[in-house]
C-alpha positions as CSV (number, residue, x, y, z in Angstrom):
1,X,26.9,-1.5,9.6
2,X,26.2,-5.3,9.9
3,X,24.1,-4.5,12.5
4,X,21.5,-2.0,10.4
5,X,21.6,-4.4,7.8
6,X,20.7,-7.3,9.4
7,X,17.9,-5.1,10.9
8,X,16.8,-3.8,7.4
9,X,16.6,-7.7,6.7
10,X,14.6,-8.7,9.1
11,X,12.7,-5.7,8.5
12,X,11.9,-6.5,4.8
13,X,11.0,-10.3,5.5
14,X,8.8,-9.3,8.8
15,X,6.9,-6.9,6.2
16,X,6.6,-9.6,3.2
17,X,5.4,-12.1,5.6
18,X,2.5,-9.8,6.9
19,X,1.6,-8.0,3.5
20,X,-0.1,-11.8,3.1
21,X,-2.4,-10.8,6.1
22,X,-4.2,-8.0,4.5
23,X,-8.4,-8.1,5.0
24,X,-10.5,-6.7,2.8
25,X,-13.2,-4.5,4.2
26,X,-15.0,-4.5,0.9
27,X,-18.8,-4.6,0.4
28,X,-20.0,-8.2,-0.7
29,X,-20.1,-9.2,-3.9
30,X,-23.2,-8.3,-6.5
31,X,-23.5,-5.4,-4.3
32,X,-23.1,-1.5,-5.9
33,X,-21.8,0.8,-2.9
34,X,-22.6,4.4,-3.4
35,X,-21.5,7.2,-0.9
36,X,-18.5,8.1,0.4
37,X,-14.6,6.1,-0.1
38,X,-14.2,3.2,2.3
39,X,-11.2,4.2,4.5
40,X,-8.0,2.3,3.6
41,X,-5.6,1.8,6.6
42,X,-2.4,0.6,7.5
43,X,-1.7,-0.3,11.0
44,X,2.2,-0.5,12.1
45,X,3.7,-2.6,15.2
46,X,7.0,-0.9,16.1
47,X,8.2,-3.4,18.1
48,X,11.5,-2.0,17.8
49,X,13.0,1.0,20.2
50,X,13.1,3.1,17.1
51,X,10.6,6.2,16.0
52,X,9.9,5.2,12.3
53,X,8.9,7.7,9.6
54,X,6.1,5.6,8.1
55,X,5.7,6.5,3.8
56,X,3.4,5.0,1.4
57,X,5.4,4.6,-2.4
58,X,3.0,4.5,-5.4
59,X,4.8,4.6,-9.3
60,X,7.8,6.8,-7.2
61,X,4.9,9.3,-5.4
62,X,6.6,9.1,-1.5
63,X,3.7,10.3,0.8
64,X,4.4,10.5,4.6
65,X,1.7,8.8,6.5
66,X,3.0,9.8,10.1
67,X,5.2,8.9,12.9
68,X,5.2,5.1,14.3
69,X,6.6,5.8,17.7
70,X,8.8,2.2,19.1
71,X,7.2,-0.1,21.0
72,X,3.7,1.0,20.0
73,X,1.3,0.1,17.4
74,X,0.0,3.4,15.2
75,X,-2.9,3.3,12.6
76,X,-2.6,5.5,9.2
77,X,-5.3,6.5,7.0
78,X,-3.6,5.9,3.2
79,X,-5.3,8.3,1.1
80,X,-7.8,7.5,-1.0
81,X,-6.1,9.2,-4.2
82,X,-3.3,6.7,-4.1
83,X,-5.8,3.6,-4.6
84,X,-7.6,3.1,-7.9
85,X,-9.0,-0.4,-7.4
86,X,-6.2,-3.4,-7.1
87,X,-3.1,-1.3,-6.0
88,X,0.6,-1.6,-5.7
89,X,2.1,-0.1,-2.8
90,X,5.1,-0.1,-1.2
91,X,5.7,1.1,2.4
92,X,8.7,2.8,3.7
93,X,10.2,2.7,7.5
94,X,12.4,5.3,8.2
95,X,14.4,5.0,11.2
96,X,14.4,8.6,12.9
97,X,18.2,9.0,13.8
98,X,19.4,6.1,11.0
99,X,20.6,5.9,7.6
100,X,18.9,3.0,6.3
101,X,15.4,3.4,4.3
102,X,13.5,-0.2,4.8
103,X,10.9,-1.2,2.3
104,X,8.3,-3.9,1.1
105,X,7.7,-5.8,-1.3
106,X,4.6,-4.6,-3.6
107,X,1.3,-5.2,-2.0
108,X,-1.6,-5.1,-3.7
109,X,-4.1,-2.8,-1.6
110,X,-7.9,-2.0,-2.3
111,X,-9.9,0.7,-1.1
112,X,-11.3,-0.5,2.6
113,X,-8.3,-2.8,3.1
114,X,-6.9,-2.8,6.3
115,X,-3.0,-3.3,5.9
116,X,-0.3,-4.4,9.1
117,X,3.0,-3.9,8.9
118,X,5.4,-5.3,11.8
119,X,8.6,-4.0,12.4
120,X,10.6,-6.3,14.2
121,X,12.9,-5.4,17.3
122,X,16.4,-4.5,16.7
């Protein structure tokens, strides 16, 4: 038990630390951008031996982005209905074969932001 939640803690402060890294993609200011969404992403590096579950959380809406298989890095689109302009998210890391539900801190995500997420090994 210790052990999972020491993980989960390292988890959490891995994620906090690199939910400060996030780029904006955005078109340049004074500029109107007409056509289709900019694609939001979130790219995870499972450095753990873990497959994760990777969800995004918005006002208690859980959506599953996909699997982040361990020892890989995965990309994820995040839909483009969950962002209307500055946006708090939260992810969620599921540990396939574990009981413990890791998440972030809120990030604030705009469309064409490009979002990392590390989980740490365990």
């Amino acid at each position: 038990m210790r052990f999972v939640l020491r993980a989960a803690t390292a988890m959490l402060a891995a994620c906090t630390l690199l939910a400060a890294g996030c780029k904006s993609g955005g078109a340049e200011a004074g500029t109107e951008q007409q056509g289709p969404v900019e694609r939001t992403t979130l790219t995870v590096d499972n450095q753990s031996y873990l497959d994760m579950n990777i969800f995004v959380l918005r006002s208690g809406q859980r959506v599953r982005l996909g699997m982040a298989s361990g020892n890989r890095k995965s990309t994820f689109t995040i839909p483009s209905n969950l962002i209307f302009g500055a946006t708090q998210l939260r992810f969620i890391a599921d540990p396939i074969g574990a009981d413990r539900l890791p998440v972030t801190n809120d990030i604030t995500v705009s469309a064409g932001d490009e979002v990392q997420l590390m989980i740490p090994p365990v």
